[in-house]
Backbone as CSV, one residue per row, in Angstrom:
resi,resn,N_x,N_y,N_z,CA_x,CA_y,CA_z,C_x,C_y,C_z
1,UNK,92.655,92.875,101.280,94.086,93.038,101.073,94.370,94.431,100.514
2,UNK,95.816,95.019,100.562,95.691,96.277,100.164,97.118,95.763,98.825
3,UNK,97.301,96.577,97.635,98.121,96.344,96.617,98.199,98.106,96.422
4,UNK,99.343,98.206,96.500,99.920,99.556,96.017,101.164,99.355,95.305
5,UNK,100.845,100.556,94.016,101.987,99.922,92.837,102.444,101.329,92.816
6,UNK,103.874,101.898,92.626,104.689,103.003,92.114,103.591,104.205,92.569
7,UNK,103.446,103.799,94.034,102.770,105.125,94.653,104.108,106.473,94.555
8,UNK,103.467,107.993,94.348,104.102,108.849,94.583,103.288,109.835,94.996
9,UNK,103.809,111.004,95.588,103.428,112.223,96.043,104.452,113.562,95.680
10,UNK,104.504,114.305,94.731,105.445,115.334,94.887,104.679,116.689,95.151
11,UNK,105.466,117.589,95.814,105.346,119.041,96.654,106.182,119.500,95.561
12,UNK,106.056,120.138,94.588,107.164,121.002,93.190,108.391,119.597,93.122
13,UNK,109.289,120.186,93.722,110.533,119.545,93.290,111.046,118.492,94.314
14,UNK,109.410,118.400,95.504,109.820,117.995,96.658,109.311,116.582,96.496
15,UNK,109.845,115.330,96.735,109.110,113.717,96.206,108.494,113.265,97.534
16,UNK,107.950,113.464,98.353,107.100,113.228,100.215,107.299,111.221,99.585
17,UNK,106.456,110.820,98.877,106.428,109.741,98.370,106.835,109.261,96.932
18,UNK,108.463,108.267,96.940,108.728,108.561,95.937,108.673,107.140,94.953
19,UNK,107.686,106.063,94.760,107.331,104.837,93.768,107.391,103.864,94.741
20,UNK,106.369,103.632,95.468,106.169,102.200,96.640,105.980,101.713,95.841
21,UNK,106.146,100.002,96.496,105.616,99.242,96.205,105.509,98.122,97.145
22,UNK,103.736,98.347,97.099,103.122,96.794,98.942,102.521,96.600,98.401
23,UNK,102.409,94.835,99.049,101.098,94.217,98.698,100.574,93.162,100.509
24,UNK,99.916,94.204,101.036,99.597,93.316,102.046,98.247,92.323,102.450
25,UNK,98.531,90.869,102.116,97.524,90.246,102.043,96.859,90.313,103.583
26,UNK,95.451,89.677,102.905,94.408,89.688,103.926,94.608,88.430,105.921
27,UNK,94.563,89.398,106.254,95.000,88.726,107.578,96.382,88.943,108.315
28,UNK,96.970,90.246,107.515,98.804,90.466,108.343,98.656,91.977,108.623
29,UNK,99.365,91.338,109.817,99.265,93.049,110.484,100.403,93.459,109.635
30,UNK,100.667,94.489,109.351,101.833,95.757,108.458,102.291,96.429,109.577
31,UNK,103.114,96.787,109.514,104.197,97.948,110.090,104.619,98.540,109.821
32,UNK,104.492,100.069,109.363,104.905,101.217,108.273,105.776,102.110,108.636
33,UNK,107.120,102.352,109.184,108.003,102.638,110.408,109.020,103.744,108.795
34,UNK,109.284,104.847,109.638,110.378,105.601,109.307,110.629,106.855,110.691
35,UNK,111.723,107.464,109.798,111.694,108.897,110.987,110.885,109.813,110.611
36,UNK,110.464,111.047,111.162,109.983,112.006,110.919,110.028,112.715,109.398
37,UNK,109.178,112.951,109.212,109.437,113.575,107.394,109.750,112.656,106.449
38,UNK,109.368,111.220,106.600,109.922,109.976,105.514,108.698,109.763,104.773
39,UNK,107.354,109.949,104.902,106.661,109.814,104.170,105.492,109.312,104.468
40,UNK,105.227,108.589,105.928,104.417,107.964,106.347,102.803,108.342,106.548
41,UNK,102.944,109.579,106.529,101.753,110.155,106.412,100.623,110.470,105.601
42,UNK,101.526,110.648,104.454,101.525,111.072,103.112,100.983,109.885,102.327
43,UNK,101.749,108.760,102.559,101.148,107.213,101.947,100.070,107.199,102.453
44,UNK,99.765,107.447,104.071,98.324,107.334,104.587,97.238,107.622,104.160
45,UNK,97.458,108.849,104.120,96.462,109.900,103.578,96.075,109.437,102.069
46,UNK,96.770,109.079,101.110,96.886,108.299,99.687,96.106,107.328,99.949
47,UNK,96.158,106.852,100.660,95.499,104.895,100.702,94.384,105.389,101.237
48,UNK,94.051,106.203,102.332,92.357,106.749,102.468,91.877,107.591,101.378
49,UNK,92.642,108.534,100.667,91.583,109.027,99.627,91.295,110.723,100.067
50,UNK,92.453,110.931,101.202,92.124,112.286,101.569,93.581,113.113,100.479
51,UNK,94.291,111.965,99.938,95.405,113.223,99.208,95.221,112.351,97.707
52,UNK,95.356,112.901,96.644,95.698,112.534,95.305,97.186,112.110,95.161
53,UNK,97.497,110.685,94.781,98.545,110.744,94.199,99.078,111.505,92.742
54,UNK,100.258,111.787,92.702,101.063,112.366,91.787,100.830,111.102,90.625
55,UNK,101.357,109.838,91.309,101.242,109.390,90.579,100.909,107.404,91.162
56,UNK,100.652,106.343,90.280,100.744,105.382,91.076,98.798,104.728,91.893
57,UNK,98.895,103.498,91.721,97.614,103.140,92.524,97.963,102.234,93.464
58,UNK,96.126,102.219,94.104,96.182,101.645,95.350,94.819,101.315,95.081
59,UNK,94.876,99.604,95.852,93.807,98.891,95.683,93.215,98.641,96.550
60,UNK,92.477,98.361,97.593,91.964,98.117,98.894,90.610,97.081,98.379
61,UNK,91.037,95.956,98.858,90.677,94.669,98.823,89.101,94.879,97.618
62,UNK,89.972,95.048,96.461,89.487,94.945,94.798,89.491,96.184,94.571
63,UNK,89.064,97.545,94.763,88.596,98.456,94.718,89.555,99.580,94.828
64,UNK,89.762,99.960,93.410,90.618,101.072,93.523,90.098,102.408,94.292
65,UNK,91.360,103.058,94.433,90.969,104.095,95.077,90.211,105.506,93.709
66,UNK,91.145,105.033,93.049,90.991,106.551,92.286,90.097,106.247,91.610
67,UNK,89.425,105.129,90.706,88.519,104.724,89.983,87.241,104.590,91.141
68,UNK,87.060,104.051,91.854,86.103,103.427,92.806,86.201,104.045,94.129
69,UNK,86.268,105.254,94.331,86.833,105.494,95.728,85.552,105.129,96.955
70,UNK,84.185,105.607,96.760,83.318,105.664,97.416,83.126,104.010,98.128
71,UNK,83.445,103.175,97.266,83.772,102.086,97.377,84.988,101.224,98.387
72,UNK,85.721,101.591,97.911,87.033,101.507,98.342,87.151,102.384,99.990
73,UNK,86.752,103.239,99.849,86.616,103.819,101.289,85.376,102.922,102.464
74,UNK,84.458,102.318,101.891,83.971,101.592,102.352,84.593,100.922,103.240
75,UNK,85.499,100.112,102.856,86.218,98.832,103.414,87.351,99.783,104.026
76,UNK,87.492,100.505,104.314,88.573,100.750,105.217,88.279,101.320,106.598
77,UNK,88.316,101.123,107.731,88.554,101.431,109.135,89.794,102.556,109.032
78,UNK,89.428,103.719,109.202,91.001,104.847,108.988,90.791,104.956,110.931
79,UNK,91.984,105.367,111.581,92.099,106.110,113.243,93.343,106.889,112.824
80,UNK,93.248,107.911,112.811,94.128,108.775,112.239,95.020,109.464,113.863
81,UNK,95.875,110.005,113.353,96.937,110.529,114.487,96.316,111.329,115.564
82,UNK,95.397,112.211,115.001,94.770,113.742,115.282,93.500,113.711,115.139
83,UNK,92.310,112.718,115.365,90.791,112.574,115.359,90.715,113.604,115.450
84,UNK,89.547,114.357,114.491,88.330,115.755,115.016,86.894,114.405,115.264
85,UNK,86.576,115.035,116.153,85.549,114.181,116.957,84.197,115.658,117.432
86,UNK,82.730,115.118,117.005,81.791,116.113,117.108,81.186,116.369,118.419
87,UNK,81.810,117.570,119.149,82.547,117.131,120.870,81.134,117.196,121.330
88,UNK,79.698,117.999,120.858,78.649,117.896,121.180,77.565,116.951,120.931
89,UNK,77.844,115.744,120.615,77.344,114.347,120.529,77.926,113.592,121.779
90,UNK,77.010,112.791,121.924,77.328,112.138,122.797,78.304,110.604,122.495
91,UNK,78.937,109.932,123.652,79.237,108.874,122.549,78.620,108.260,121.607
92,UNK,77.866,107.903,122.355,76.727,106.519,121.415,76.567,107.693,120.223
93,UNK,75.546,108.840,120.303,75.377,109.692,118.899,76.571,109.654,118.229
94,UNK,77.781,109.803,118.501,78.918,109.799,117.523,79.257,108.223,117.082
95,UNK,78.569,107.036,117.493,78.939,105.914,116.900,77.882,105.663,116.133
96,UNK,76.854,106.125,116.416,75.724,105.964,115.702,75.662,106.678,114.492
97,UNK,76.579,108.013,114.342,76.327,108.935,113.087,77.364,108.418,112.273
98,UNK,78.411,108.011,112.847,79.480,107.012,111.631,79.042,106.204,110.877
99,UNK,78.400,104.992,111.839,76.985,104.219,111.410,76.266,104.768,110.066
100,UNK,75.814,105.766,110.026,75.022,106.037,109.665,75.634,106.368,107.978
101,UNK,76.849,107.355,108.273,77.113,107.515,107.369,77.964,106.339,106.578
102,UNK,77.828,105.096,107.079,78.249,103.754,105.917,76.592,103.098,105.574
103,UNK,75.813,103.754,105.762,74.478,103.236,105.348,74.059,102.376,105.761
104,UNK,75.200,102.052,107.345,74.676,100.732,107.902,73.200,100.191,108.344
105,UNK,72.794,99.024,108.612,71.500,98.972,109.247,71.281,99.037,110.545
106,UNK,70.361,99.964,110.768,70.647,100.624,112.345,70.521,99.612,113.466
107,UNK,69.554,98.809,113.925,69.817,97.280,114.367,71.433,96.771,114.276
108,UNK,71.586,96.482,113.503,73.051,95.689,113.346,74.071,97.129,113.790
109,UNK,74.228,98.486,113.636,75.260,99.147,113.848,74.704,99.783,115.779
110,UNK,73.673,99.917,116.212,73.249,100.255,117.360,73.701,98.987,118.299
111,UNK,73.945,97.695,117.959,74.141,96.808,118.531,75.921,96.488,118.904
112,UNK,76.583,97.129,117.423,77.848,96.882,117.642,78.173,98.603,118.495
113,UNK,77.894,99.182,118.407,77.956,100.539,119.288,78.225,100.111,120.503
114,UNK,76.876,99.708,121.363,76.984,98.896,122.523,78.144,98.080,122.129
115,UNK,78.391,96.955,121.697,79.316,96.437,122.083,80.700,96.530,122.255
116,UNK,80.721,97.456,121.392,82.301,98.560,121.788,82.426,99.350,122.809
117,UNK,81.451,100.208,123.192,81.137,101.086,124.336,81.319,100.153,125.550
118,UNK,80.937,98.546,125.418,81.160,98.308,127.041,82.815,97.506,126.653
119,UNK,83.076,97.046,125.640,84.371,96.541,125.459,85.688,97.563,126.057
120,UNK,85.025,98.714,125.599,86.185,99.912,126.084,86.080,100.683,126.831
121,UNK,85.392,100.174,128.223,84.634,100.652,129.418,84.237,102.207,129.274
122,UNK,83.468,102.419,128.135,82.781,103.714,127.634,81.343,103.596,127.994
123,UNK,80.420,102.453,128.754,79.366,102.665,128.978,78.807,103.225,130.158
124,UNK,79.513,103.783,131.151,79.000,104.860,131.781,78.932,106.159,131.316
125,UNK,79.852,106.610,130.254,79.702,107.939,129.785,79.379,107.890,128.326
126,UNK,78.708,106.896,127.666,77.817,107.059,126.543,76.755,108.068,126.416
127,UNK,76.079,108.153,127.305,75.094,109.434,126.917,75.976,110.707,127.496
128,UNK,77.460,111.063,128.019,77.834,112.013,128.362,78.232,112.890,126.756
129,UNK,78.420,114.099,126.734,78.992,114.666,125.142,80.626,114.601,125.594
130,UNK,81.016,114.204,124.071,82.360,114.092,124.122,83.241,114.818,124.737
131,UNK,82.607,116.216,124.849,83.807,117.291,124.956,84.085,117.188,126.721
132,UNK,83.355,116.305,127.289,83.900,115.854,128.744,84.869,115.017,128.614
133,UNK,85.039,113.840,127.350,85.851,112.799,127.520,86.896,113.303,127.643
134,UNK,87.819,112.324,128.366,89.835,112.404,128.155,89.902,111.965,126.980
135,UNK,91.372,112.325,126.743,92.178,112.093,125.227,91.767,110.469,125.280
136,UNK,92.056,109.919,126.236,92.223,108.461,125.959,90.917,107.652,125.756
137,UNK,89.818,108.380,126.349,88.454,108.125,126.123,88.239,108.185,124.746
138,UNK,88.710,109.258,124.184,87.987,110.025,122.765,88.959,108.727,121.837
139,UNK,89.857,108.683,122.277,91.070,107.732,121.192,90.086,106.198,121.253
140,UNK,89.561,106.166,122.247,88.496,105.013,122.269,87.453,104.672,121.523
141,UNK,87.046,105.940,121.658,85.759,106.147,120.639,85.817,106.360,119.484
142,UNK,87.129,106.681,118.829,87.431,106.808,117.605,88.058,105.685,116.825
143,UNK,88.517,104.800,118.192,88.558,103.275,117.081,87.665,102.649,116.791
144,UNK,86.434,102.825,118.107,85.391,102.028,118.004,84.685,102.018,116.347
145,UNK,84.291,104.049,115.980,83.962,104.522,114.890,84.581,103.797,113.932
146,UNK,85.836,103.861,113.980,86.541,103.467,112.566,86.426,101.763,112.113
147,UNK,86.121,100.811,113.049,85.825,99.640,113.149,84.253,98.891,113.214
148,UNK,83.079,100.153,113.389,81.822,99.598,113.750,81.267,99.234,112.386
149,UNK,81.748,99.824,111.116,81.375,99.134,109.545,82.166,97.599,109.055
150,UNK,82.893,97.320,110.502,83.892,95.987,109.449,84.351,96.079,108.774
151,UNK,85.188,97.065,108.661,86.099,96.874,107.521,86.898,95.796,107.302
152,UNK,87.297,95.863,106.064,88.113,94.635,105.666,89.689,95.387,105.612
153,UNK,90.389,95.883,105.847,91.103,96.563,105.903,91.561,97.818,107.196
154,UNK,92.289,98.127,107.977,92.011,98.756,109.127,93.724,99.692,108.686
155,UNK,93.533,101.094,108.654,94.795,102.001,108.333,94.617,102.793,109.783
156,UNK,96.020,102.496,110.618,95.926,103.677,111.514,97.343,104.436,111.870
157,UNK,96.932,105.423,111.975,98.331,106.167,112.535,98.493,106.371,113.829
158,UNK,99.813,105.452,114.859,100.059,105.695,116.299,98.858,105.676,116.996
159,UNK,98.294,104.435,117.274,96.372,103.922,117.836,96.681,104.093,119.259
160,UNK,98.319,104.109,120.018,98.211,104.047,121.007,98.508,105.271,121.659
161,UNK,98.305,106.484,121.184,98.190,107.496,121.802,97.380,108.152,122.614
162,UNK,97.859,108.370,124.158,97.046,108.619,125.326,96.271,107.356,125.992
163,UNK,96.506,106.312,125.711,95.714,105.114,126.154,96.210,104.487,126.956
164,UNK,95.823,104.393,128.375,96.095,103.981,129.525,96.659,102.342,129.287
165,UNK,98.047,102.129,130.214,98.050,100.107,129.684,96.711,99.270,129.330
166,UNK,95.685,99.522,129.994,94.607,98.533,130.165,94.004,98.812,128.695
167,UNK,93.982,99.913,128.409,93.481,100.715,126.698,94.066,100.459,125.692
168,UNK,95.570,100.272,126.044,96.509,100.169,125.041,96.170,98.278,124.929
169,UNK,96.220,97.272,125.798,96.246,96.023,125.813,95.155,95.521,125.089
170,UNK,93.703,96.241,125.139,92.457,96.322,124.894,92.637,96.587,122.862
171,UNK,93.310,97.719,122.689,93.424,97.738,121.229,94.412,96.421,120.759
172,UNK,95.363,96.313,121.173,96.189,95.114,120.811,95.531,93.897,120.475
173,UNK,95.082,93.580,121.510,93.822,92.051,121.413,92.955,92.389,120.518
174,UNK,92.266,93.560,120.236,91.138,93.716,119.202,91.887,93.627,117.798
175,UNK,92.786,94.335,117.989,93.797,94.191,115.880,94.013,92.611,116.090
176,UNK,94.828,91.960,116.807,94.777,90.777,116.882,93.581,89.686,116.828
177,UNK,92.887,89.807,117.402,91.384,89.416,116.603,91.040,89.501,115.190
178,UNK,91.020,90.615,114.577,90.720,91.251,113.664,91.743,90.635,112.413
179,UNK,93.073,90.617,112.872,93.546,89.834,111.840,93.492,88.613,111.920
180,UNK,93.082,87.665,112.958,92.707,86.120,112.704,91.122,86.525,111.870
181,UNK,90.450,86.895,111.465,89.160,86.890,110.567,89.603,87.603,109.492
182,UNK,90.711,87.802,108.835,91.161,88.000,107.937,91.111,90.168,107.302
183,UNK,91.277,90.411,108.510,91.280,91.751,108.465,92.966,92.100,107.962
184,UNK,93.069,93.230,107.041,94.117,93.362,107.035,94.648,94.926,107.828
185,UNK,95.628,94.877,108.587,95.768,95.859,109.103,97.151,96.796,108.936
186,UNK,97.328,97.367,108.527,98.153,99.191,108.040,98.434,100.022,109.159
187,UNK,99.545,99.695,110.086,99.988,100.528,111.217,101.290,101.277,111.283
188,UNK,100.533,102.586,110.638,102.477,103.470,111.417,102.447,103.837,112.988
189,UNK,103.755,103.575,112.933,103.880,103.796,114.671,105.715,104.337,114.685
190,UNK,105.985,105.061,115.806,106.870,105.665,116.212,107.599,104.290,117.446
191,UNK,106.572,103.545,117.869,106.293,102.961,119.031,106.989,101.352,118.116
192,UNK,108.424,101.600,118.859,109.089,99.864,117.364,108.603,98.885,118.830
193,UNK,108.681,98.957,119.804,108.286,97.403,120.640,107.221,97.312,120.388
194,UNK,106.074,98.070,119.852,104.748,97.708,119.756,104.962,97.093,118.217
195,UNK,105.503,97.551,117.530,105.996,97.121,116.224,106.301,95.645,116.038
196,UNK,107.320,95.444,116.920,108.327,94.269,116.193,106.789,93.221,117.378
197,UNK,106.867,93.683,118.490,105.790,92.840,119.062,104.387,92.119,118.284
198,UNK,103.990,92.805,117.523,102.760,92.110,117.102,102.782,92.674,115.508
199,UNK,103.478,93.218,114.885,103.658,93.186,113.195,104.529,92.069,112.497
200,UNK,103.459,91.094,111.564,104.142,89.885,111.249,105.148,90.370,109.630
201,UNK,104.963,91.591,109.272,105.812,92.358,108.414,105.725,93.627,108.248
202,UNK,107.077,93.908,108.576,107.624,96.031,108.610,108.013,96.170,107.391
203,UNK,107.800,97.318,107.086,107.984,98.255,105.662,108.954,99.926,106.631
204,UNK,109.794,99.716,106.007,111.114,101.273,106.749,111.161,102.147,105.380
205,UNK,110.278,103.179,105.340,110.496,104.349,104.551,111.174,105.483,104.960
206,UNK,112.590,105.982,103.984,113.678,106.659,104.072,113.312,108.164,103.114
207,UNK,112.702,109.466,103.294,112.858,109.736,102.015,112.126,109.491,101.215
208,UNK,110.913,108.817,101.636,109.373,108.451,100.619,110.136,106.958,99.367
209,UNK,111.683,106.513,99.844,111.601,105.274,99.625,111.363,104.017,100.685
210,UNK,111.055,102.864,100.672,111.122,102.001,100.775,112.754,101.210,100.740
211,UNK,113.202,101.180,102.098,114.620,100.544,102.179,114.665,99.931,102.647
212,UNK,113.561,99.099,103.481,113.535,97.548,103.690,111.944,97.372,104.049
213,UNK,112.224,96.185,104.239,110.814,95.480,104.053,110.576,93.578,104.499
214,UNK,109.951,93.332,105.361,110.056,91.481,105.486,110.071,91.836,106.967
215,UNK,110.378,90.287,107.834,109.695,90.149,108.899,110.716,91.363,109.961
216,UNK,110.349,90.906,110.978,111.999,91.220,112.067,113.216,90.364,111.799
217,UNK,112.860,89.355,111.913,114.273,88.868,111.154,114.557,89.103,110.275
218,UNK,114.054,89.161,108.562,114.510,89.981,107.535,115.153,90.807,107.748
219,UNK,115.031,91.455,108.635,115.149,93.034,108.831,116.445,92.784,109.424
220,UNK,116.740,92.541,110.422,118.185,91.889,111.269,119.027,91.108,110.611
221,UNK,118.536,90.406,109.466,119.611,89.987,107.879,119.885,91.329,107.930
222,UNK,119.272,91.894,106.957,119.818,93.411,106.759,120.679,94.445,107.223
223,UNK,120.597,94.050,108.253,121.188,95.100,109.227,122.523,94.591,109.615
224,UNK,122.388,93.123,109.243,123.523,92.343,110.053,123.832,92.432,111.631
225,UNK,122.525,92.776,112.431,122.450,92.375,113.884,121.269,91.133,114.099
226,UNK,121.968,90.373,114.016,121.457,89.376,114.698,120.605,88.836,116.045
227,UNK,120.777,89.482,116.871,120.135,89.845,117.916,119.813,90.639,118.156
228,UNK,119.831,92.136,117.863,119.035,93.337,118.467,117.725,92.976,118.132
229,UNK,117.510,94.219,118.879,115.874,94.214,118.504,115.776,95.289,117.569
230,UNK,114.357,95.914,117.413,113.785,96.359,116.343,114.782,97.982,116.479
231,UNK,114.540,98.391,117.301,114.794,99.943,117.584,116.368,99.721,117.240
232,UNK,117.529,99.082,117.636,118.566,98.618,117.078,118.652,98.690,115.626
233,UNK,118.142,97.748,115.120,117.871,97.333,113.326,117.039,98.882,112.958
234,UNK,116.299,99.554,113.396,115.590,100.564,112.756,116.696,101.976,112.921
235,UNK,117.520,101.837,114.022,119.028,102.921,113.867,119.883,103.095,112.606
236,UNK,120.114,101.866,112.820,121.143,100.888,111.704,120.413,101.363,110.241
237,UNK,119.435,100.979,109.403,118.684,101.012,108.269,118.802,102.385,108.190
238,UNK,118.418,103.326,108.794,118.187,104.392,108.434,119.363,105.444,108.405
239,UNK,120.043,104.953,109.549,121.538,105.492,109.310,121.645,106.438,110.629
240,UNK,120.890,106.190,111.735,120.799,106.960,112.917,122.311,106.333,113.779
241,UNK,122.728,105.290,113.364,123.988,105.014,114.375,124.472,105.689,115.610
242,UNK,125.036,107.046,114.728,126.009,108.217,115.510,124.908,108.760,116.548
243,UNK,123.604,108.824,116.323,122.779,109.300,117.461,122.210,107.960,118.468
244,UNK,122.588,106.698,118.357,122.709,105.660,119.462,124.007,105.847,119.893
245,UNK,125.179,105.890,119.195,126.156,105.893,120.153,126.226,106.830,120.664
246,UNK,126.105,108.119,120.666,125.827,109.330,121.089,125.128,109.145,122.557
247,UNK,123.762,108.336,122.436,123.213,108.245,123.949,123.582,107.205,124.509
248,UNK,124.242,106.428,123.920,124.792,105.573,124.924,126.286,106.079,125.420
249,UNK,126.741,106.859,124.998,127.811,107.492,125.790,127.458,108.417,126.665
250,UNK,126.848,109.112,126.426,125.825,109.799,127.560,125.588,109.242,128.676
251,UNK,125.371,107.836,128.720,124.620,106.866,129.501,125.960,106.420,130.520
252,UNK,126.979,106.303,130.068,128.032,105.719,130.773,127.966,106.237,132.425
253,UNK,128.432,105.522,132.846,128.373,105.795,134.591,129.899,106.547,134.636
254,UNK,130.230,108.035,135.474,131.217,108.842,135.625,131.251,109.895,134.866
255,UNK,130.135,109.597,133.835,130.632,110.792,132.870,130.422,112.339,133.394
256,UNK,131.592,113.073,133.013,130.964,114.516,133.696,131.273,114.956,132.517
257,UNK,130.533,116.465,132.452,130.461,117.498,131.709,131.762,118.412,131.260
């Protein structure tokens, strides 16, 4: 499970993250949704251990970050927006050196290698070096990495970038798996039908606050649309209105210039 209390981040006078507060138990997918520059990144980076909070903790299923990090990083599966990937390894060598570096046992991590490599039709170009793969290959191989230690916890930013339908359907079913065995999973996405589709609770950061939070329907209380969908309710919350009606007048049939 992940517990984050009065997380912050400030840049001088600038607040990126300004006092969260989540607690996502073990087995629910999350949905971490704002616009551009709201903060989403910034929390990310906090909950892996690559930025210091200002102020505020974060627990990852017992294990603080700031007290226990080596620990705490353990249990987390990170797939970040922008993988650097070691383009002169081959696949398997790059699942194997992740492996390696969780101290896994090589038996048990050489075995789940293979089994990701043929899950994500990567076993013809396992012994190829990365720097042949496509984006959508490499985005493959970099979930595989981030998932071959089991984490108990899985943080990713936008997983479905460059991934062909069959790639994209392929990660879906695997988080879905993953949270029936009690994985907890941490997804920002730009992407709200992938959102409202398979996140059993969204978190909408405004401004590095937190301005809503609870299921899709929660969220459509809130908003007081009752029927829209997510991208609707995520206009509305944030205060984008004037730029939906905007394209939907655009959209009208006759309109001229």
């Amino acid at each position: 499970m992940i517990k984050i209390h009065d997380l912050a981040k400030s840049y001088g006078n600038i607040n990126a993250v300004d006092g969260i507060d989540l607690e996502i138990p073990s087995g629910q997918f999350f949905g971490f949704l704002g616009p551009n520059g709201a903060g989403k990144t910034t929390t990310i980076k906090m909950m892996v251990g690559l930025l210091k909070p200002t102020r505020g903790r974060i627990v990852i299923d017992g294990k603080d970050v700031a007290i226990d990090p080596v620990q705490a990083k353990a249990q987390i599966g990170y797939i970040p927006d922008r993988p650097f990937i070691y383009e002169k390894l081959t696949g398997r060598e790059y699942l194997h050196f992740i492996a390696d570096l969780f101290g896994m046992d090589r038996n048990v991590a050489w075995d789940r290698a293979e089994n990701y490599l043929q899950f994500f039709d990567l076993d013809a170009a396992k012994n190829e070096l990365v720097e042949s793969y496509s984006h959508g290959m490499r985005q493959k191989l970099v979930i595989s990495g981030a998932l071959i230690h089991d984490p108990r916890v899985v943080v990713v930013d936008e997983p479905m970038v460059g991934l062909d339908p069959k790639g994209a359907r392929q990660v879906k079913q695997l988080f879905v798996d993953l949270c029936q065995k009690g994985v907890s999973i941490f997804m920002s996405t730009h992407s709200l039908g992938i959102a409202e589709a398979m996140c059993q609770r969204i978190g909408i950061i405004q401004k590095g606050k937190i301005i809503a939070l609870g299921s899709v329907e929660d969220l459509r209380r809130l908003a007081q649309k009752h029927d829209a969908d997510l991208e609707d309710i995520f206009l509305e919350l944030t205060g984008d209105t004037d730029l939906q009606n905007l394209v939907q007048s655009l959209a009208k049939p006759g309109r001229t210039s």
